[in-house]
FIKE-445089 format. One record per residue (C-alpha): y, x, z; residue in three letters; residue number from 1. Coordinates in nm, 3 decimals, padded with zeros to 5 digits. Each point is the difference from the previous one (the first is absolute). Last residue first. Example, Ala and Ser with C-alpha at 12.3 -4.5 7.8 and 13.67 -1.06 7.14 Angstrom:
% residues 2
<r><north>-00.106</north><east>01.367</east><up>00.714</up><resn>Ser</resn><resi>2</resi></r>
<r><north>-00.344</north><east>-00.137</east><up>00.066</up><resn>Ala</resn><resi>1</resi></r>
END
This chain:
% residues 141
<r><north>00.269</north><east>-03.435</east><up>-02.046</up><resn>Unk</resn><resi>141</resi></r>
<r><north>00.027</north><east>-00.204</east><up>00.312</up><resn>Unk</resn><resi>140</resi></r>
<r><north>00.072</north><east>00.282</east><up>00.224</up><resn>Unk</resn><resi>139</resi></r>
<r><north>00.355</north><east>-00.008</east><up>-00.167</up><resn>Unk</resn><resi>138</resi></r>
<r><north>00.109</north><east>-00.315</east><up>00.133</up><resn>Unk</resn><resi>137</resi></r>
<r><north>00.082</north><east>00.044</east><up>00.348</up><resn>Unk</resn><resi>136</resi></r>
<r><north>00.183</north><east>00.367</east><up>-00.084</up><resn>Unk</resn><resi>135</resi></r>
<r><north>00.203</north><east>-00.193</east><up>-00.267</up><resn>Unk</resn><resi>134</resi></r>
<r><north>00.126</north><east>-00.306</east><up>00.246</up><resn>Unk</resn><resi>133</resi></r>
<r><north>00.347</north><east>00.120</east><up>00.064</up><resn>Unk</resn><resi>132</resi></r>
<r><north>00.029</north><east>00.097</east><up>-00.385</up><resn>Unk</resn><resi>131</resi></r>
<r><north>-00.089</north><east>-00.385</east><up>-00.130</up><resn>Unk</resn><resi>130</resi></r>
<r><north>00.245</north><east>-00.111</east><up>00.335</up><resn>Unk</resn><resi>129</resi></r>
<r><north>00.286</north><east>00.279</east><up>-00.158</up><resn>Unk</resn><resi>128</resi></r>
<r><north>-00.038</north><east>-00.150</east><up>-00.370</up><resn>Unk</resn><resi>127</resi></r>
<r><north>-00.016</north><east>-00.390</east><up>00.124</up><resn>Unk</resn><resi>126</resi></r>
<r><north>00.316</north><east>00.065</east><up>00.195</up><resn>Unk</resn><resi>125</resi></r>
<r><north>00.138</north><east>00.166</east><up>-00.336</up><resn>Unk</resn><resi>124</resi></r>
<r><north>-00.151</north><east>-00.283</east><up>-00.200</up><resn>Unk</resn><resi>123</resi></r>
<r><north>00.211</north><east>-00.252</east><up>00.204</up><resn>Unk</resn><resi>122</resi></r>
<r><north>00.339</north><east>00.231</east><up>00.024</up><resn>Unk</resn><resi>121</resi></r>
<r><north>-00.028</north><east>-00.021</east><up>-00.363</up><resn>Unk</resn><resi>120</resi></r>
<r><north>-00.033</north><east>-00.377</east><up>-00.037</up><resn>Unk</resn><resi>119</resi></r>
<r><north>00.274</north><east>-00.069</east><up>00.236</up><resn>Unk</resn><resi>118</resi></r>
<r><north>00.231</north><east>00.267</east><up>-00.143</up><resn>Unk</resn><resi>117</resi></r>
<r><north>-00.088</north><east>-00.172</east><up>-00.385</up><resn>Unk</resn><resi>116</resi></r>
<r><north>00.058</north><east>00.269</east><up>-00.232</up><resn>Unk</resn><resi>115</resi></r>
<r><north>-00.324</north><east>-00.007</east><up>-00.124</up><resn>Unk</resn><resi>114</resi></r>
<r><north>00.000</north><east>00.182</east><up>-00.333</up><resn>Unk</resn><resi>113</resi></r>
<r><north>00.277</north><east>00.221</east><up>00.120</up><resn>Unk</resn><resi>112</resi></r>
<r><north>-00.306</north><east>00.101</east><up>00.304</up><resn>Unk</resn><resi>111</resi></r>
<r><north>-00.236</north><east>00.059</east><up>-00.302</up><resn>Unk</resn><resi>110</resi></r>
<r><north>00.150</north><east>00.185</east><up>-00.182</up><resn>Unk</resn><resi>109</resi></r>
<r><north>00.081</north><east>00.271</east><up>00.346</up><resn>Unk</resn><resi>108</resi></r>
<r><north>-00.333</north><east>-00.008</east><up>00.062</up><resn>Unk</resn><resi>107</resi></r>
<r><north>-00.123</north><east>00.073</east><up>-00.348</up><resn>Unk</resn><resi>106</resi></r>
<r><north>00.223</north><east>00.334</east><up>-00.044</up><resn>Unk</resn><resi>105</resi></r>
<r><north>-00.067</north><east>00.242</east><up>00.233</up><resn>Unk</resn><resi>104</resi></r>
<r><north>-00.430</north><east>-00.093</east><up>-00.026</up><resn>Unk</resn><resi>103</resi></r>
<r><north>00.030</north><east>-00.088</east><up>-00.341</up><resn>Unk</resn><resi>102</resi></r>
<r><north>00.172</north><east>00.355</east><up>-00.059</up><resn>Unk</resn><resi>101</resi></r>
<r><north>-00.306</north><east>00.173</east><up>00.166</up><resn>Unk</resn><resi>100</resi></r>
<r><north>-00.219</north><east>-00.237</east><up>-00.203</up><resn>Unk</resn><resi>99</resi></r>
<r><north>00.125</north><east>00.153</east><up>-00.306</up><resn>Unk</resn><resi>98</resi></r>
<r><north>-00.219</north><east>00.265</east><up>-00.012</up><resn>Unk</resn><resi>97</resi></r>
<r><north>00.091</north><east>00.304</east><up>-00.212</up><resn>Unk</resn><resi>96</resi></r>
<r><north>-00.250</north><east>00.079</east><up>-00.288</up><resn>Unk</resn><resi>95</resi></r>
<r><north>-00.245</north><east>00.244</east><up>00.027</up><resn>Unk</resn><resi>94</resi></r>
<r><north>-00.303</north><east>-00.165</east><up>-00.111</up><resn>Unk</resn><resi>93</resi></r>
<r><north>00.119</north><east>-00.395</east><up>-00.148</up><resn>Unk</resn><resi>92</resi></r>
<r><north>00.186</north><east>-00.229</east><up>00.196</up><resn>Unk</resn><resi>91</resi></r>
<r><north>-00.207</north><east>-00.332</east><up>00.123</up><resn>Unk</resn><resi>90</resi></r>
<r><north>00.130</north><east>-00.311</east><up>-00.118</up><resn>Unk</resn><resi>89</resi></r>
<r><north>00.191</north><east>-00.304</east><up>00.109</up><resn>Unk</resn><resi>88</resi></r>
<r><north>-00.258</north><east>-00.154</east><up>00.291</up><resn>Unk</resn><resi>87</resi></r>
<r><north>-00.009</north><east>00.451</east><up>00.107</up><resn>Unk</resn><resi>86</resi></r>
<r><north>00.368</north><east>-00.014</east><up>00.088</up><resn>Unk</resn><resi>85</resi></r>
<r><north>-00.081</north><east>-00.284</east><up>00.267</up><resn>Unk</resn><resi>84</resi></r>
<r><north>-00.309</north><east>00.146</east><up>00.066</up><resn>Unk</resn><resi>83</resi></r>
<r><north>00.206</north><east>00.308</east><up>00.075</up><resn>Unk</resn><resi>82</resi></r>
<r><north>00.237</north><east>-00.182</east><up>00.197</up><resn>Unk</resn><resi>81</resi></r>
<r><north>-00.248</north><east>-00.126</east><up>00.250</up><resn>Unk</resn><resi>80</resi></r>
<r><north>-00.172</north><east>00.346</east><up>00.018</up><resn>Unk</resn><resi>79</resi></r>
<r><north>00.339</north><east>00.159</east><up>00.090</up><resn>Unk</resn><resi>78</resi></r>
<r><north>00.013</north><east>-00.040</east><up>00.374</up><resn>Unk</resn><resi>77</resi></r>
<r><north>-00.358</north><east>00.021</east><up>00.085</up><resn>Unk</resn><resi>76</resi></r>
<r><north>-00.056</north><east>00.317</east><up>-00.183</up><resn>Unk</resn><resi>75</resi></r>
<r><north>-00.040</north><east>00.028</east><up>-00.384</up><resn>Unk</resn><resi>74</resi></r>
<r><north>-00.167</north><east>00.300</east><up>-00.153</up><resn>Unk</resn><resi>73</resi></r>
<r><north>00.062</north><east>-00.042</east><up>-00.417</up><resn>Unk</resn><resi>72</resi></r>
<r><north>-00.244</north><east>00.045</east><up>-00.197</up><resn>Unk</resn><resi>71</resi></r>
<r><north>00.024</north><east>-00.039</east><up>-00.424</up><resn>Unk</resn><resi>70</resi></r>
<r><north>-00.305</north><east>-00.002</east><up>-00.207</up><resn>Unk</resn><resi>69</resi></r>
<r><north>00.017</north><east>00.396</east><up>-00.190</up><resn>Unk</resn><resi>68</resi></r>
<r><north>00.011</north><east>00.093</east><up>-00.357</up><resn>Unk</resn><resi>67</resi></r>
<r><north>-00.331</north><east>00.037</east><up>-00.199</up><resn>Unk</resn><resi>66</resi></r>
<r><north>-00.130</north><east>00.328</east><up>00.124</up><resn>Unk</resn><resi>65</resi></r>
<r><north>-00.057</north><east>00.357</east><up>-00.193</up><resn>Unk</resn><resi>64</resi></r>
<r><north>-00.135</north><east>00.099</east><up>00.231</up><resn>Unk</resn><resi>63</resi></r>
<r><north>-00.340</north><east>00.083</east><up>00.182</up><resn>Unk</resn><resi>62</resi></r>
<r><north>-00.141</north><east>-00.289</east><up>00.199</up><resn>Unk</resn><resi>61</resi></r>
<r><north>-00.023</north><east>00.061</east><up>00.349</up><resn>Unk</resn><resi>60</resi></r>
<r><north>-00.322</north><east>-00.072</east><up>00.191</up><resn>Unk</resn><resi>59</resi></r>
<r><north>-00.171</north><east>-00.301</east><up>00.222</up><resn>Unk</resn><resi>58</resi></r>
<r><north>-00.351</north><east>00.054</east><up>-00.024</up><resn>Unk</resn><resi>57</resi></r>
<r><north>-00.309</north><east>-00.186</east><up>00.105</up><resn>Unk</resn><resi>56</resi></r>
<r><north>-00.326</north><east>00.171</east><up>00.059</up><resn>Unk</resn><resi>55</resi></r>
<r><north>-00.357</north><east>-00.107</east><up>-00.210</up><resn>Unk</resn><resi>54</resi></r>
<r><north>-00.228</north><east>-00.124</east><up>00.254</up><resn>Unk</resn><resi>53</resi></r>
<r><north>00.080</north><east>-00.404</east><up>00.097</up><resn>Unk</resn><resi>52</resi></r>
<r><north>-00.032</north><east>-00.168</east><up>00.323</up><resn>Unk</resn><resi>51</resi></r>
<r><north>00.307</north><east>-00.234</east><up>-00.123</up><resn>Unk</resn><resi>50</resi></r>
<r><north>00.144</north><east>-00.026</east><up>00.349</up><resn>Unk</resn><resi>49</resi></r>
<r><north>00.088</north><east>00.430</east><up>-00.067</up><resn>Unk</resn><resi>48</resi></r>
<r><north>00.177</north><east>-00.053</east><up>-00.307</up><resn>Unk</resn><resi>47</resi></r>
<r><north>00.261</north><east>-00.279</east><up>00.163</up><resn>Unk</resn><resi>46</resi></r>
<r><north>00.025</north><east>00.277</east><up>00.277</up><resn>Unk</resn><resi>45</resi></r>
<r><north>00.081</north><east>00.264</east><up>-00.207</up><resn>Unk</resn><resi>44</resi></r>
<r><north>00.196</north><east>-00.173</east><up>-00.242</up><resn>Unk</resn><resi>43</resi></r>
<r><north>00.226</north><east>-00.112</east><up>00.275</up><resn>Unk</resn><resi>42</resi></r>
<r><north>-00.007</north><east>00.377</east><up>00.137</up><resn>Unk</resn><resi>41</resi></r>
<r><north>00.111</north><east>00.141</east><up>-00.316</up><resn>Unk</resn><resi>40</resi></r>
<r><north>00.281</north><east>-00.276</east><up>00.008</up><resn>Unk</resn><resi>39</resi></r>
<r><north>00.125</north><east>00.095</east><up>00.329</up><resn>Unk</resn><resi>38</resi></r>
<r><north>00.032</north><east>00.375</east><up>-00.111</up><resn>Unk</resn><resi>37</resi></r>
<r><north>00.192</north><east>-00.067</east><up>-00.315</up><resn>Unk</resn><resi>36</resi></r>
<r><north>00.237</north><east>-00.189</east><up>00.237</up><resn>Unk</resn><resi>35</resi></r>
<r><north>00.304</north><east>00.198</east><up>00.005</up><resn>Unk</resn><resi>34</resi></r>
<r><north>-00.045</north><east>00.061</east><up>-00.366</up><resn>Unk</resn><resi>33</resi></r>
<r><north>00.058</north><east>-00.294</east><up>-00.097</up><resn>Unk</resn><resi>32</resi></r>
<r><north>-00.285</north><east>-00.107</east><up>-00.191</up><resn>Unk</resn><resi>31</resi></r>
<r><north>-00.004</north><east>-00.101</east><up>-00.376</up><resn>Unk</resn><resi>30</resi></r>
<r><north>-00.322</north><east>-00.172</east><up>-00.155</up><resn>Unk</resn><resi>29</resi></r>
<r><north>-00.350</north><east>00.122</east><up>-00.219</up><resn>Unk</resn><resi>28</resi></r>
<r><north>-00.367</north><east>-00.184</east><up>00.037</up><resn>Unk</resn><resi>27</resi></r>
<r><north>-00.301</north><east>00.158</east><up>-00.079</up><resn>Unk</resn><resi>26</resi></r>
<r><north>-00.335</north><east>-00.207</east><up>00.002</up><resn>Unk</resn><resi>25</resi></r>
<r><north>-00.315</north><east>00.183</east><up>00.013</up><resn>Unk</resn><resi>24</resi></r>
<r><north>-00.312</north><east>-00.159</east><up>-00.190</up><resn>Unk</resn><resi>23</resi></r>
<r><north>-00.121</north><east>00.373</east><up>-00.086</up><resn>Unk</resn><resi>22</resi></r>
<r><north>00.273</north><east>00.116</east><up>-00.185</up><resn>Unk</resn><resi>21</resi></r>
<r><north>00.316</north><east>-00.169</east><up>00.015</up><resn>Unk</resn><resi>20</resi></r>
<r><north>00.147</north><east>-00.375</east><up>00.008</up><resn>Unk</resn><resi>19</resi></r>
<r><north>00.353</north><east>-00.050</east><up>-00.009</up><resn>Unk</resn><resi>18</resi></r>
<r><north>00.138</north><east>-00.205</east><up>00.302</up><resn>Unk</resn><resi>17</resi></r>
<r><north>00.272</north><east>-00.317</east><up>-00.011</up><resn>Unk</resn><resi>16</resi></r>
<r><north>-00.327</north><east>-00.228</east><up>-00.070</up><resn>Unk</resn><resi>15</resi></r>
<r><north>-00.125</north><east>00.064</east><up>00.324</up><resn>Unk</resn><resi>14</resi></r>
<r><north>00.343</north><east>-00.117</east><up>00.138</up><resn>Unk</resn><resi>13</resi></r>
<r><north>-00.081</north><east>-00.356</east><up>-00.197</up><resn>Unk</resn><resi>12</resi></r>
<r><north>-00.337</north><east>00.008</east><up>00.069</up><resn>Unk</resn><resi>11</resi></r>
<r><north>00.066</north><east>00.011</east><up>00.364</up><resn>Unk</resn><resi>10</resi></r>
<r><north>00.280</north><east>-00.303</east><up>-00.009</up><resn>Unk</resn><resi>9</resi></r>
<r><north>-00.229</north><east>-00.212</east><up>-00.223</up><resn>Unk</resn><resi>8</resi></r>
<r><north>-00.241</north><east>00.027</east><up>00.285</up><resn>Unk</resn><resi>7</resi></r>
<r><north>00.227</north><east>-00.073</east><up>00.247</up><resn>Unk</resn><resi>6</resi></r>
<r><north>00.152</north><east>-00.327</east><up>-00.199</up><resn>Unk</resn><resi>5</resi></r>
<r><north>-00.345</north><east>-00.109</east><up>-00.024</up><resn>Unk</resn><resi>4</resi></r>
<r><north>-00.092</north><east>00.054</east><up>00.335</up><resn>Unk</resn><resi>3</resi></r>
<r><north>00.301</north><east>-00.198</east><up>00.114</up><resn>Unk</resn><resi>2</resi></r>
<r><north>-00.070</north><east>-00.281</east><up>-00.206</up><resn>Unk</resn><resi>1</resi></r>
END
């Protein structure tokens, strides 16, 4: 079943391309621009396995551009409360992200919630031993 589902996986992305002249397939997506490099490489390399002649290209598309996906650059800290944020819905281009005020606000909620001193004093010892044992854990990635 697993062939099946990769097979259906490959003509599904195959499927997200246009085809051009000559049997070419051109696909368009938004890149940060950070990374525009990494992604010419990607192609690169996926291009160059394929042992084929015509060049792959990874340009910019001249405007005028549908409005923008939304990116925001997380960090260890405030990737949990942006996939909180995100479980709600994601804020369009340009607008402010609320995660910042999840992440001032949620805590805070969340300890009235529990009010218990026994129960909070558990999840805090919990808290520090999950911290404590970060550095062990993060090789396993």
């Amino acid at each position: 079943t697993w062939l099946v589902l990769r097979e259906k996986t490959i003509y599904h992305s195959l499927n997200q391309f246009k085809a051009d002249v000559s049997g070419m397939l051109r696909g368009a997506g938004w890149v940060i621009a950070d990374r525009v490099e990494d992604v010419k490489d990607a192609v690169n390399k996926a291009h160059a396995n394929m042992d084929m002649s015509m060049p792959s290209l990874v340009d910019y598309v001249p405007q005028p551009w549908p409005t923008a996906p939304t990116h925001f650059k997380t960090n260890k800290f405030t990737y949990g409360y942006q996939e909180f944020v995100n479980t709600y819905g994601i804020p369009r281009y340009r607008e402010a992200n609320p995660a910042l005020f999840t992440a001032a606000t949620f805590p805070f909620l969340f300890g009235v919630m529990y009010g218990d001193i026994g129960h909070g004093f558990f999840l805090f010892c919990a808290g520090l031993w999950l911290i404590s044992q970060e550095k062990k854990h993060d090789n396993q990635k």
